[in-house]
gemmi code that builds the backbone of each chain (N, CA, C; Angstrom):
import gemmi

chains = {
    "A": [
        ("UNK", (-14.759, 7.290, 1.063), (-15.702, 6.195, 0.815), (-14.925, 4.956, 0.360)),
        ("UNK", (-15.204, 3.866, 1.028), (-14.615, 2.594, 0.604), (-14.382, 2.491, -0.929)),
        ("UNK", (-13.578, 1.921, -1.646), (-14.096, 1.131, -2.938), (-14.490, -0.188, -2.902)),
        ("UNK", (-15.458, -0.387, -3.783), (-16.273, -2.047, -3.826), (-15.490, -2.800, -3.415)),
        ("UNK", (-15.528, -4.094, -2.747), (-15.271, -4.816, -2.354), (-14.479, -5.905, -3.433)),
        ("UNK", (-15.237, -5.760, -4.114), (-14.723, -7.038, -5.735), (-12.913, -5.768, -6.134)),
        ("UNK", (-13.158, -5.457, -6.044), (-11.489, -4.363, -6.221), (-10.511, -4.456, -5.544)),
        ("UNK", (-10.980, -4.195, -4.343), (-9.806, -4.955, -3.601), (-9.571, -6.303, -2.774)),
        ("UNK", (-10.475, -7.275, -2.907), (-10.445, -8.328, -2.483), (-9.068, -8.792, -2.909)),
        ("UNK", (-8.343, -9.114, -4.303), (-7.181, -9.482, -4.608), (-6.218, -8.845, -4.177)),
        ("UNK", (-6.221, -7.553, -3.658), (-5.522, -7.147, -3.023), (-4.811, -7.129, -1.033)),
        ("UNK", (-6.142, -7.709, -0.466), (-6.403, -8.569, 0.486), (-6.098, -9.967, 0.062)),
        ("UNK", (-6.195, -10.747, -0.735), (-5.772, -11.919, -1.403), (-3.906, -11.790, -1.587)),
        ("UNK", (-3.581, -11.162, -2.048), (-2.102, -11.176, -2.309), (-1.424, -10.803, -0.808)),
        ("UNK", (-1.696, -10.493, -0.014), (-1.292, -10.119, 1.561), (-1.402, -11.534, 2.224)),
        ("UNK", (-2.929, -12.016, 2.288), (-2.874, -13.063, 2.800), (-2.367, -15.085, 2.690)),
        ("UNK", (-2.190, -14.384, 1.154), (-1.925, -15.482, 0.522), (-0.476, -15.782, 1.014)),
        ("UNK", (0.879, -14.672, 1.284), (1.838, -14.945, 1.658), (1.918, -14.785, 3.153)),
        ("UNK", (0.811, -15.535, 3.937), (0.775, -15.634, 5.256), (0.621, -14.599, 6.146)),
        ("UNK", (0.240, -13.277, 5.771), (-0.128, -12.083, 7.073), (-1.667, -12.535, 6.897)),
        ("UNK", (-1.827, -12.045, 8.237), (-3.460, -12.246, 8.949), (-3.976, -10.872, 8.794)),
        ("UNK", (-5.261, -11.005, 8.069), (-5.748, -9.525, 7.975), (-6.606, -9.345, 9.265)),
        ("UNK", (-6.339, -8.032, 9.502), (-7.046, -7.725, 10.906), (-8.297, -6.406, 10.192)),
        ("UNK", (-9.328, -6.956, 10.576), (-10.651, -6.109, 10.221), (-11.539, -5.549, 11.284)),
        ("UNK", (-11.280, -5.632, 12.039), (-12.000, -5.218, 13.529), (-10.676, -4.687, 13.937)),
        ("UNK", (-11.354, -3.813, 15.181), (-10.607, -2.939, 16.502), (-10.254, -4.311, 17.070)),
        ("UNK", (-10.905, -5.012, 17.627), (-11.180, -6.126, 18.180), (-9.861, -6.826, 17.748)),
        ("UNK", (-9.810, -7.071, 16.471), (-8.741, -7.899, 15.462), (-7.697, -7.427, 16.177)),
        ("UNK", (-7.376, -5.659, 15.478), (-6.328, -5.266, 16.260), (-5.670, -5.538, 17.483)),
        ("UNK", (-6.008, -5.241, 18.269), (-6.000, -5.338, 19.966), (-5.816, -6.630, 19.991)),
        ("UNK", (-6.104, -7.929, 19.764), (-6.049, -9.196, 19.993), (-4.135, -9.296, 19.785)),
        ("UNK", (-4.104, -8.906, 18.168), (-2.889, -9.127, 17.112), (-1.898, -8.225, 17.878)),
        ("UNK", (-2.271, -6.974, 18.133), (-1.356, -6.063, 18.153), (-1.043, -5.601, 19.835)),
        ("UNK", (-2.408, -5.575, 20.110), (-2.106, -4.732, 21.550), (-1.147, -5.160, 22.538)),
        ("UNK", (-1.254, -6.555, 22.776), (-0.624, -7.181, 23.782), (0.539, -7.917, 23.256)),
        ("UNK", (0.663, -8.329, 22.187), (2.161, -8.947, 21.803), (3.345, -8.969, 22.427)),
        ("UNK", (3.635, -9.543, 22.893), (5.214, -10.010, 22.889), (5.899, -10.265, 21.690)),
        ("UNK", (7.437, -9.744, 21.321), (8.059, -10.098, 20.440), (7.771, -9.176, 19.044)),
        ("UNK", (8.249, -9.302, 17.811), (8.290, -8.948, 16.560), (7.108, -8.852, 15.571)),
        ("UNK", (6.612, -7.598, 15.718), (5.018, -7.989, 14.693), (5.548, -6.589, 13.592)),
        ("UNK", (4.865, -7.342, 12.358), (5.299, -6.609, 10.972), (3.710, -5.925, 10.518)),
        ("UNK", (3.395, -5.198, 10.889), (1.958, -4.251, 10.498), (2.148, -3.674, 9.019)),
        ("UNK", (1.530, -4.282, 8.005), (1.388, -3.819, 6.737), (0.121, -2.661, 6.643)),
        ("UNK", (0.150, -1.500, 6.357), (-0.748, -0.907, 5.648), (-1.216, -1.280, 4.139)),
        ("UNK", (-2.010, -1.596, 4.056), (-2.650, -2.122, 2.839), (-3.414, -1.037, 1.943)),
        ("UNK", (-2.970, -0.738, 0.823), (-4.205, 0.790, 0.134), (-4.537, 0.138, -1.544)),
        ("UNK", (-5.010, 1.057, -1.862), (-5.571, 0.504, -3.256), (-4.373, 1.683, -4.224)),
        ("UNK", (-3.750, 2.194, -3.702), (-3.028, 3.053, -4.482), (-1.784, 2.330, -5.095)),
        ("UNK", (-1.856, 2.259, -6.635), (-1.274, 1.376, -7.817), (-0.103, 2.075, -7.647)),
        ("UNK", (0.524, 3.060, -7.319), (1.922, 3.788, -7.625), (2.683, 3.318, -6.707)),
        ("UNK", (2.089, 3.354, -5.485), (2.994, 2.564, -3.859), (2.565, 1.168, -3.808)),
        ("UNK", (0.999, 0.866, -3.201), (1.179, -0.480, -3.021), (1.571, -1.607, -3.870)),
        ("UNK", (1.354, -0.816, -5.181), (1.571, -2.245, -6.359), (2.982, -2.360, -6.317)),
        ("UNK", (3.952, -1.638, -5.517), (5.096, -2.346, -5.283), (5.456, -2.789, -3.861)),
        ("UNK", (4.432, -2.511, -2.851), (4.764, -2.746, -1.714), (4.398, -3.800, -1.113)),
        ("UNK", (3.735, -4.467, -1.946), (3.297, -5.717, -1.393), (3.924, -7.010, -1.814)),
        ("UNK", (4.478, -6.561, -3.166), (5.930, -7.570, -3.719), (6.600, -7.572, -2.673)),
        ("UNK", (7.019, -6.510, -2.347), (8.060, -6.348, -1.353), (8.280, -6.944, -0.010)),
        ("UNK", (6.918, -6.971, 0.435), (6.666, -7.580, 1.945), (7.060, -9.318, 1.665)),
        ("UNK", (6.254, -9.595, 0.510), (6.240, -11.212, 0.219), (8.099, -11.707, 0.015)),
        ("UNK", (8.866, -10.275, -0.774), (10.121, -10.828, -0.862), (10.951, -10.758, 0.857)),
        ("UNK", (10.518, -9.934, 1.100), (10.937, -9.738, 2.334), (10.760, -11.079, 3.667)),
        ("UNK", (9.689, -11.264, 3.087), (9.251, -12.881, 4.138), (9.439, -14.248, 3.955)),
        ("UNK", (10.875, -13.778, 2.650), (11.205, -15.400, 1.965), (12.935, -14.862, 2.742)),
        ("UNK", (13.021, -14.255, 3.565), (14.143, -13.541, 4.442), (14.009, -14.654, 5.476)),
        ("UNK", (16.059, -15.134, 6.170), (15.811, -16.271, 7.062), (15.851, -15.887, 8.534)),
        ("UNK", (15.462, -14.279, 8.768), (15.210, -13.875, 9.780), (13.804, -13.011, 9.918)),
        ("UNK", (12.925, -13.686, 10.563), (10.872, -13.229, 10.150), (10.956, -12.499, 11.823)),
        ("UNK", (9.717, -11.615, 11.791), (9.429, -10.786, 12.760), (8.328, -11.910, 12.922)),
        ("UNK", (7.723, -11.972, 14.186), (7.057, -13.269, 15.234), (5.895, -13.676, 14.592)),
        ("UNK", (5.361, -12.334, 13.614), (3.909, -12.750, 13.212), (4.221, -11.742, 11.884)),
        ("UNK", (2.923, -11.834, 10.600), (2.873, -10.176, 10.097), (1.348, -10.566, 9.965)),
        ("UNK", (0.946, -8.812, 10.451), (-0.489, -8.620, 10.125), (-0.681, -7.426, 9.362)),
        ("UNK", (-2.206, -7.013, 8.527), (-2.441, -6.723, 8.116), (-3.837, -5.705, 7.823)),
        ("UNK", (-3.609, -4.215, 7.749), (-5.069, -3.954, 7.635), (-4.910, -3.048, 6.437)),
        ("UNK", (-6.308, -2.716, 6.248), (-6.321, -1.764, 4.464), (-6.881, -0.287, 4.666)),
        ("UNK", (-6.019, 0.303, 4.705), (-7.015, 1.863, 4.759), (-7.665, 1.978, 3.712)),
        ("UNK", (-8.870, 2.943, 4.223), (-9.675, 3.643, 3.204), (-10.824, 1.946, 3.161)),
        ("UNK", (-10.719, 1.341, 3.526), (-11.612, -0.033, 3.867), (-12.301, 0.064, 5.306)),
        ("UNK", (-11.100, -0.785, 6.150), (-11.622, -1.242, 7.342), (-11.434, -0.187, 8.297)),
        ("UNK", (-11.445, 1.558, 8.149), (-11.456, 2.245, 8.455), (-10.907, 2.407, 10.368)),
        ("UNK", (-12.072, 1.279, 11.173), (-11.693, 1.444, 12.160), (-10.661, 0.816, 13.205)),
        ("UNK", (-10.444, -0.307, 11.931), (-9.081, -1.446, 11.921), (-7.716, -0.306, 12.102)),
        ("UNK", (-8.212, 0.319, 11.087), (-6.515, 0.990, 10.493), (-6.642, 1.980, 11.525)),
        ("UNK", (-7.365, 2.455, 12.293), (-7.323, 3.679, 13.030), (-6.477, 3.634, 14.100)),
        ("UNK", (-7.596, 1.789, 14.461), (-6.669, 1.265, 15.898), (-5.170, 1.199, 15.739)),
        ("UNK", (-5.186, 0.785, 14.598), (-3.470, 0.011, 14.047), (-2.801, 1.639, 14.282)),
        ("UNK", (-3.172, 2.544, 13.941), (-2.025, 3.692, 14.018), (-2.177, 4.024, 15.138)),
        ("UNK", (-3.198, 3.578, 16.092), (-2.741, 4.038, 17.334), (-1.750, 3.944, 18.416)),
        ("UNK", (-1.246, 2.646, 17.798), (0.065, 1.459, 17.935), (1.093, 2.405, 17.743)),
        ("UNK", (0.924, 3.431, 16.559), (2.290, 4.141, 15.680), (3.146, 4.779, 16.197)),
        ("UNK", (2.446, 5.071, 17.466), (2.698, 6.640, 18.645), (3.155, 7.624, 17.693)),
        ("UNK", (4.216, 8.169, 17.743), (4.516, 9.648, 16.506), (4.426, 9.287, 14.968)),
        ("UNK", (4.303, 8.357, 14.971), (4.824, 8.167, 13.085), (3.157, 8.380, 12.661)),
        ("UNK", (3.173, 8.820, 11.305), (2.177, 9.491, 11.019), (1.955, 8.835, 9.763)),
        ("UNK", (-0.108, 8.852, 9.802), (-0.253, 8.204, 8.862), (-0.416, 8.424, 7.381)),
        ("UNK", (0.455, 7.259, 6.611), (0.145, 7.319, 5.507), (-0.370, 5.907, 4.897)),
        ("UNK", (-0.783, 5.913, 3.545), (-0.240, 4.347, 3.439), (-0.036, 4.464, 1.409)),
        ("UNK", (0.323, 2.824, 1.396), (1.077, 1.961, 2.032), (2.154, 2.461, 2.879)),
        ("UNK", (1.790, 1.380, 3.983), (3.211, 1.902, 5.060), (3.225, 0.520, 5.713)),
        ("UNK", (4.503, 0.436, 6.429), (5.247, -0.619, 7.257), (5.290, -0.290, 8.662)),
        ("UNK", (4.960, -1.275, 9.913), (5.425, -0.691, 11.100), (6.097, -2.072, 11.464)),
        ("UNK", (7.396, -2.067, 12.053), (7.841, -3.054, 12.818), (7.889, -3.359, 14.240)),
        ("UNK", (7.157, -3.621, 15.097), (6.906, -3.311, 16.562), (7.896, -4.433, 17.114)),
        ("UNK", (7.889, -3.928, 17.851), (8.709, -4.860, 19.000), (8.565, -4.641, 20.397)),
        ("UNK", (7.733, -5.589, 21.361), (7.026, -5.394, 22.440), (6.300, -4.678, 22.382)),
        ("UNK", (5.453, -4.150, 21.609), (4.412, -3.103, 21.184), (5.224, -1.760, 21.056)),
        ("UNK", (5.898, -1.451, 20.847), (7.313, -0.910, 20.180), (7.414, -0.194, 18.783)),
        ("UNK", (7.132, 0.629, 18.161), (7.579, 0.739, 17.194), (9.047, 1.017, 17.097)),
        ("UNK", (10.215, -0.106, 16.617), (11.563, 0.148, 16.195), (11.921, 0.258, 14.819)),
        ("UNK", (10.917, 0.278, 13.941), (11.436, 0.329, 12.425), (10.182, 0.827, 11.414)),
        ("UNK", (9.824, 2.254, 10.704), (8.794, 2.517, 9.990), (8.987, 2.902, 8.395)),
        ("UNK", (7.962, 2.188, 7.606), (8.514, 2.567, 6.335), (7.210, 3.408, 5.550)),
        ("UNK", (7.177, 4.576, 5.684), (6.654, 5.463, 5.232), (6.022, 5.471, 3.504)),
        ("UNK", (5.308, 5.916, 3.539), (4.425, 5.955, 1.493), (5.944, 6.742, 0.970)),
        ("UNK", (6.431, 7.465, 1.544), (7.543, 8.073, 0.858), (8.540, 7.778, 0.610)),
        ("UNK", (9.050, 6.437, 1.229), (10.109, 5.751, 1.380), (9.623, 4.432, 0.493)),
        ("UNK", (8.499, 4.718, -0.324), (7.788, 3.625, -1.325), (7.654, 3.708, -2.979)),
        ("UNK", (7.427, 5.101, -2.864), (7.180, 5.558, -4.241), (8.361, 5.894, -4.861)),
        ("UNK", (8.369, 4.753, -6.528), (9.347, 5.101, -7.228), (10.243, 4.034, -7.027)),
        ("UNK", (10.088, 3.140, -5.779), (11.362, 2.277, -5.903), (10.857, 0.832, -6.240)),
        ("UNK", (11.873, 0.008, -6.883), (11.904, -1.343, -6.801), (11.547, -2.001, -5.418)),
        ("UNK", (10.367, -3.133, -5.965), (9.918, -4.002, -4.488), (11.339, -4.969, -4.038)),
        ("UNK", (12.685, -4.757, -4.778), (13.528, -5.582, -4.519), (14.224, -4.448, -3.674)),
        ("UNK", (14.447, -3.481, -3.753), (15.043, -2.038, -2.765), (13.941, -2.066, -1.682)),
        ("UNK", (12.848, -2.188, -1.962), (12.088, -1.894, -0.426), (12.451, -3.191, 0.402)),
        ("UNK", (12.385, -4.231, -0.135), (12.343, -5.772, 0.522), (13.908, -5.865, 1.419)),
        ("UNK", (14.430, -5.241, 0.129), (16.377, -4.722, 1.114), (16.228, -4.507, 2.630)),
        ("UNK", (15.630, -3.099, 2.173), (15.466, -2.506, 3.848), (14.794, -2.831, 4.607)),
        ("UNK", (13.234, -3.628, 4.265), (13.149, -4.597, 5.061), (13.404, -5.437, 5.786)),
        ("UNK", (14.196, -6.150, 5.448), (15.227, -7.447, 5.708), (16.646, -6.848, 6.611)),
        ("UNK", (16.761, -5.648, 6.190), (17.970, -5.076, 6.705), (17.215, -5.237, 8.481)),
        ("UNK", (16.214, -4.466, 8.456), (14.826, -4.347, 9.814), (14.854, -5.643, 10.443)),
        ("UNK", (14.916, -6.661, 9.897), (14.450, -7.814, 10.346), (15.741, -8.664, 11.058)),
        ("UNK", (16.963, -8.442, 10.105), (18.042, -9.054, 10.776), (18.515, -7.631, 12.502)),
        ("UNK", (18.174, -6.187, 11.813), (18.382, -6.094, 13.525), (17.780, -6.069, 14.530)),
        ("UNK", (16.713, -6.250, 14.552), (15.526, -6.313, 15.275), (14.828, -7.674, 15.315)),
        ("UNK", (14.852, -8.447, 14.640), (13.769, -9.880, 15.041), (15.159, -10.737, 15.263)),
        ("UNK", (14.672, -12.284, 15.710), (15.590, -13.016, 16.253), (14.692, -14.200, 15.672)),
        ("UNK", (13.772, -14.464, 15.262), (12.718, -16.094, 14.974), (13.677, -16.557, 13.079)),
        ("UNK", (14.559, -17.422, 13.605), (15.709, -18.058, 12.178), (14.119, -18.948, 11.559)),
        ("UNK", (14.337, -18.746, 10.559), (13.182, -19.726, 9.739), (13.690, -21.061, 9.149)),
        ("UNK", (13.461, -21.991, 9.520), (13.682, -23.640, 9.292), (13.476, -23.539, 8.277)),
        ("UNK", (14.895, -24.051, 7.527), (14.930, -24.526, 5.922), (13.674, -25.810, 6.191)),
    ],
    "B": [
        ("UNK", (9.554, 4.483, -10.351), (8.358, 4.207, -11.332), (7.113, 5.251, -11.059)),
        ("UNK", (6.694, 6.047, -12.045), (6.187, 7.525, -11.963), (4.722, 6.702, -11.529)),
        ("UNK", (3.989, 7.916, -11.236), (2.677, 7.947, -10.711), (2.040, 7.615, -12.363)),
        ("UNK", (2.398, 7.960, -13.320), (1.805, 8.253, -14.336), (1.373, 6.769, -15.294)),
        ("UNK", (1.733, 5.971, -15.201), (2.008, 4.366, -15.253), (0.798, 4.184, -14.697)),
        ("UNK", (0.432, 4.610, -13.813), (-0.740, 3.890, -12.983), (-2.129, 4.378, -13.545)),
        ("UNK", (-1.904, 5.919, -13.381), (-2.521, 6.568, -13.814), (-2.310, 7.125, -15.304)),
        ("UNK", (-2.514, 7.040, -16.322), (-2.362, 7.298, -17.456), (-2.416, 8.708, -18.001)),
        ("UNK", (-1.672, 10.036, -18.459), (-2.020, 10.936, -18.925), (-2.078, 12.362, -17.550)),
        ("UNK", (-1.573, 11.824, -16.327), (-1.078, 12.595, -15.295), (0.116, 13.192, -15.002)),
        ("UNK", (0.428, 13.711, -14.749), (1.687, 14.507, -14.258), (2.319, 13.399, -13.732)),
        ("UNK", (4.070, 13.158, -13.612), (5.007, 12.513, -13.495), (4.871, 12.536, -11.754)),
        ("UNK", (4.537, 13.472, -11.152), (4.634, 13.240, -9.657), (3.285, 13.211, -9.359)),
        ("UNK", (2.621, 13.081, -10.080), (1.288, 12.021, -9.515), (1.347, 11.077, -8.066)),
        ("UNK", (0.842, 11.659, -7.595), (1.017, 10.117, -6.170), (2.372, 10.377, -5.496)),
        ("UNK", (2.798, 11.112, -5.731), (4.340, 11.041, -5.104), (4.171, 12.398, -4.068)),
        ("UNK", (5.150, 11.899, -2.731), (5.061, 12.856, -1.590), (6.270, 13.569, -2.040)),
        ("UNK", (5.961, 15.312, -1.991), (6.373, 16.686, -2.610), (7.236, 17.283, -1.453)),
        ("UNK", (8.155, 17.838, -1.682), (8.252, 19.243, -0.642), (8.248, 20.499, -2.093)),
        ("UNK", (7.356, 21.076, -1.681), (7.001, 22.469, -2.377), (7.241, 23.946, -1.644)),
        ("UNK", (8.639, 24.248, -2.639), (8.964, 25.296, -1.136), (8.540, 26.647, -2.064)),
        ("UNK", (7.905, 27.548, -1.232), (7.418, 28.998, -1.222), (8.424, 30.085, -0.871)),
        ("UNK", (8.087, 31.101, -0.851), (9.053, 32.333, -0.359), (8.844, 32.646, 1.629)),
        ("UNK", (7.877, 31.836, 1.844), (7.274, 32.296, 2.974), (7.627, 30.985, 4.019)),
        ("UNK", (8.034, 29.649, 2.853), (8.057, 27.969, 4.113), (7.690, 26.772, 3.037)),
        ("UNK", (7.409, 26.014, 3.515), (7.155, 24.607, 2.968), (6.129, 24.162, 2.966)),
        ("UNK", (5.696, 23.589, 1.602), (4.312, 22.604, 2.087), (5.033, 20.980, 1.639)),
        ("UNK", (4.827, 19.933, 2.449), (4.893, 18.485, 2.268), (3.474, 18.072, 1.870)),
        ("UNK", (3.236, 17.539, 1.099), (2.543, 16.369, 0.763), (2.094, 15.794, -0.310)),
        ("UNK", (0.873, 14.710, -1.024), (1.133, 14.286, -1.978), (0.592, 14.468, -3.423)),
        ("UNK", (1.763, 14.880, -4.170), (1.152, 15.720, -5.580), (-0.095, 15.122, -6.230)),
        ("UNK", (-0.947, 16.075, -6.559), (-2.551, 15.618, -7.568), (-1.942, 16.052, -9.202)),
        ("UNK", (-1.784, 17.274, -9.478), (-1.949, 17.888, -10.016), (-1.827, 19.322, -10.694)),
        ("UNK", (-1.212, 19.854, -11.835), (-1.073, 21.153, -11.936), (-2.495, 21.588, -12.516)),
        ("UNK", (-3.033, 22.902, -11.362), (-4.227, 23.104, -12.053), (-4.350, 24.244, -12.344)),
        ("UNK", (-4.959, 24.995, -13.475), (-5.493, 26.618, -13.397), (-5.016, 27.308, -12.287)),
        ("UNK", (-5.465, 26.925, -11.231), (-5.672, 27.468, -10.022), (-4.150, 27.522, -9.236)),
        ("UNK", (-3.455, 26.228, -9.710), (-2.021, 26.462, -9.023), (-1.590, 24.468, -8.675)),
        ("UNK", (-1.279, 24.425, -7.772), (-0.336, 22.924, -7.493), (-1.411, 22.208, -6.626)),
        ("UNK", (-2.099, 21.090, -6.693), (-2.835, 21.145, -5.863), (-2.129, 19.587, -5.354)),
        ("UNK", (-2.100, 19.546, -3.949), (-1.425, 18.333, -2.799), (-2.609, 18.382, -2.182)),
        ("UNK", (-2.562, 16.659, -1.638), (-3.531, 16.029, -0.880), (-2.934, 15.818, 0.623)),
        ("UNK", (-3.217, 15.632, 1.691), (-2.400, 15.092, 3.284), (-1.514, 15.890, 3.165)),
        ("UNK", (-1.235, 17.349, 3.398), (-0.800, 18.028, 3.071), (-0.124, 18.867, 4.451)),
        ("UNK", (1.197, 19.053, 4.834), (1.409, 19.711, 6.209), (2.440, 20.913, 5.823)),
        ("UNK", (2.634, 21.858, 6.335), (3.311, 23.259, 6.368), (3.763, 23.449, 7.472)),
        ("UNK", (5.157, 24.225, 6.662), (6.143, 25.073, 7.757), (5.985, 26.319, 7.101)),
        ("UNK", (6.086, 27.307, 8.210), (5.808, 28.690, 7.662), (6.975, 29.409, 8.523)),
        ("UNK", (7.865, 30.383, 7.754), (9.008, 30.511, 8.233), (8.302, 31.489, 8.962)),
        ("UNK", (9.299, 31.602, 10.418), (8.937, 32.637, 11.760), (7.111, 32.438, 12.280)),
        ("UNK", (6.947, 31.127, 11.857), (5.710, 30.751, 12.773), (5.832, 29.524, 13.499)),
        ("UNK", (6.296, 28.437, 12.468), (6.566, 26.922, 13.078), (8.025, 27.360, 13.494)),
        ("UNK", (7.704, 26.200, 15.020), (8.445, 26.041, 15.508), (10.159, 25.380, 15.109)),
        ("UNK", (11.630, 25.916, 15.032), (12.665, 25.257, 14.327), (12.577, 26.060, 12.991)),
        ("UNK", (13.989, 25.394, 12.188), (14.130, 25.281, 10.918), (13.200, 24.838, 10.139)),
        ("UNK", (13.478, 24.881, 8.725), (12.961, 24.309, 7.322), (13.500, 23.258, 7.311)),
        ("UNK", (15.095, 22.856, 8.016), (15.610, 21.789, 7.744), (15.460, 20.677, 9.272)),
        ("UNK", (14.676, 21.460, 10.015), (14.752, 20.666, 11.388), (13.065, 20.183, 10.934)),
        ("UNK", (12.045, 20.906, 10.330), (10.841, 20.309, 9.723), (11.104, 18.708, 8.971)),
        ("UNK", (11.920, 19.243, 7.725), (11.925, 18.220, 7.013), (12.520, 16.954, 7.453)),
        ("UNK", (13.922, 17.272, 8.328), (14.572, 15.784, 9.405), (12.997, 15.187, 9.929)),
        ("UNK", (12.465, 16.192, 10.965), (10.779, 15.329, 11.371), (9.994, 14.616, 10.782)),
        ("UNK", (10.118, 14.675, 9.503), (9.122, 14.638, 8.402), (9.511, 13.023, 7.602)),
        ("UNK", (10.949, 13.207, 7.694), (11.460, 12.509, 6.888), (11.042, 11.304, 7.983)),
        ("UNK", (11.694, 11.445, 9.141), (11.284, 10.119, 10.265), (10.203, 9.776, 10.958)),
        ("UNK", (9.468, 10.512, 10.974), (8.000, 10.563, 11.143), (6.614, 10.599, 10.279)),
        ("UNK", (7.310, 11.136, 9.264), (6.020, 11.208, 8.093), (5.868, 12.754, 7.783)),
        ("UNK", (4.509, 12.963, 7.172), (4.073, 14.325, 7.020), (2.555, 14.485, 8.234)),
        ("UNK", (3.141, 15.182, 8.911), (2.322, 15.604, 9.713), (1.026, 16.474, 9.257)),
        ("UNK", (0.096, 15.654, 8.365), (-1.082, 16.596, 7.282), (-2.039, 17.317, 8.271)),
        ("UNK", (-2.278, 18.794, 8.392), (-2.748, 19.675, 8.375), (-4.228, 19.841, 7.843)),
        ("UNK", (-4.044, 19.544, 6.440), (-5.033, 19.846, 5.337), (-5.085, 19.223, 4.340)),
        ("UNK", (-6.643, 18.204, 4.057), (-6.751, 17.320, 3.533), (-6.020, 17.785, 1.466)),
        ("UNK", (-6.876, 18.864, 1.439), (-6.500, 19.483, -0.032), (-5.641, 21.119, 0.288)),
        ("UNK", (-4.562, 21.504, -0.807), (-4.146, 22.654, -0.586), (-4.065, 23.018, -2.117)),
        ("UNK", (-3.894, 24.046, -2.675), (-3.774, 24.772, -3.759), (-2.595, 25.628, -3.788)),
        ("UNK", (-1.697, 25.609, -4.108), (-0.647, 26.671, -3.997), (-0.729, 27.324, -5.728)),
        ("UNK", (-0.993, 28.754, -5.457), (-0.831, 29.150, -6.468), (0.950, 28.967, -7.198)),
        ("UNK", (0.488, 29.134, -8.615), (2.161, 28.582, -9.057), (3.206, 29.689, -9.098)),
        ("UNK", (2.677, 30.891, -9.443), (3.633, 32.167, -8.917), (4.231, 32.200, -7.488)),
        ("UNK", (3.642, 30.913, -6.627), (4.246, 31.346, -5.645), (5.569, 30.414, -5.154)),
        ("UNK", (5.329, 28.906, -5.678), (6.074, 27.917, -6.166), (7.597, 28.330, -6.951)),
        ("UNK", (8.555, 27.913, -5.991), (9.736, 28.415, -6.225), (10.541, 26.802, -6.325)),
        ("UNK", (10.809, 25.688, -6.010), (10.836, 24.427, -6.217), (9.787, 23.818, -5.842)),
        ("UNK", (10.225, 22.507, -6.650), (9.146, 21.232, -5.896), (10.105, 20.136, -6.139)),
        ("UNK", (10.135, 19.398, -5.411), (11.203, 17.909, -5.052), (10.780, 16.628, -4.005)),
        ("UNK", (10.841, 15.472, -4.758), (10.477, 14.352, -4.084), (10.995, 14.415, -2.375)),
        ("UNK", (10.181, 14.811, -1.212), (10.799, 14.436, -0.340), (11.589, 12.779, -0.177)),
        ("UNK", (11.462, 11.595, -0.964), (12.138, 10.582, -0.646), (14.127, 11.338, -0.760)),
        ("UNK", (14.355, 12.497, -1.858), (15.281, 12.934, -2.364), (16.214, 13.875, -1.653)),
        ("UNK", (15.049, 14.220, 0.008), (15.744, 14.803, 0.280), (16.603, 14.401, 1.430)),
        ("UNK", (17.866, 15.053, 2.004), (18.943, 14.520, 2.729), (18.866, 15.674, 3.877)),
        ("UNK", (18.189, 15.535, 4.994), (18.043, 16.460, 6.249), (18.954, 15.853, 7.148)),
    ],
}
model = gemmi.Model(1)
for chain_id, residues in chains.items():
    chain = gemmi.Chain(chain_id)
    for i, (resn, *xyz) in enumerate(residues, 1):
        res = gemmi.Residue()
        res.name, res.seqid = resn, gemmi.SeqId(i, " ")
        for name, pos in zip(("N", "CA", "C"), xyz):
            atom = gemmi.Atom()
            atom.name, atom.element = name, gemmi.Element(name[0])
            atom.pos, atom.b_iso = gemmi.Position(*pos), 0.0
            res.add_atom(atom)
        chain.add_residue(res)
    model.add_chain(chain)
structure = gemmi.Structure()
structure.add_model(model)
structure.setup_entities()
């Protein structure tokens, strides 16, 4: 069952505020994701305080990085239920958890960062390997 | 940074994805709780030695790069039967 809306709105707020587009529809998905060309950064979004409350530092440190994947979007499990369904359908083998990371490339998954590869660490260690993702895989240099 | 921070007055692997190994195989997934009843994990997937297909250690390589392949939303492992438990982020397949 969802939680209220007033709960995680700031949590949808802190995603979008550092520029990912939340995708709330299948529809959303498929627009954002299906057909892309190039570098898209798929955030799993959750209400879980042990992973996401560091994983979303992480994305924001990660996107002050001078090599960005083409777009980043965004959906919230346990919310937009049929958003996130579509979005893992994108995943092909990687399996869902969340918070989680997908880095696509040509609709591609080349880089996944798992709830397990979340819990316990510094958003400055996740943002690392992020960025590590981004310099080998994306190519868009970000204008000082 | 423990599950327990978040949650106040929980077990240290609160929220954290487990490998819980048995005499019989493995269960992966993510710790709730020690209860009466035994260990109880949520998204929860198993290797059962001489049923799944491969190793214990060819499971966990999958696991590690793919995720946990959950089975079963809730599991209970009794604790007599619980021989380790360890952060899969910890482990090296």
């Amino acid at each position: 069952m969802p939680y209220p809306e007033s709960l995680v709105a700031p949590m949808r707020a802190e995603m979008t505020s550092m520029g990912a587009v939340e995708l709330r529809t299948v529809a959303d998905v498929d627009a954002a994701v299906g057909s892309a060309a190039g570098t898209t950064l798929v955030f799993v979004n959750s209400v879980c305080g042990c992973a996401a409350g560091n994983a979303r530092p992480a994305v924001k440190m990660a996107l002050g990085h001078g090599v960005l994947p083409d777009r980043t979007v965004t959906v919230f499990a346990g919310q937009d239920l049929d958003a996130v369904a579509r979005a893992r359908s994108y995943f092909g083998e990687y399996q869902p958890s969340s918070p989680s990371m997908a880095l696509l490339r040509d609709g591609e998954v080349v880089h996944f960062v798992h709830r397990h590869q979340i819990e316990g660490r510094s958003p400055q260690a996740i943002a690392t390997d992020l960025t590590k993702a981004f310099d080998t895989y994306c190519s868009r240099p970000v204008s000082a | 940074m423990s599950g327990h921070v978040f949650h106040p007055g929980h077990h240290d692997l609160h929220g954290i994805t487990v490998v819980l190994e048995t005499n019989t195989g493995l269960w992966v997934g993510r710790f709730d709780s020690v209860t009466p009843k035994g260990v109880l994990l949520h998204d929860a997937g198993c290797y059962e030695d001489g049923v799944t297909e491969g190793t214990r250690e060819e499971y966990l390589r999958k696991t590690l790069k793919f995720g946990v392949r959950a089975t079963v939303k809730n599991k209970l492992i009794p604790e007599q039967d619980v021989r380790e438990i360890r952060q899969l982020a910890e482990v090296t397949a």
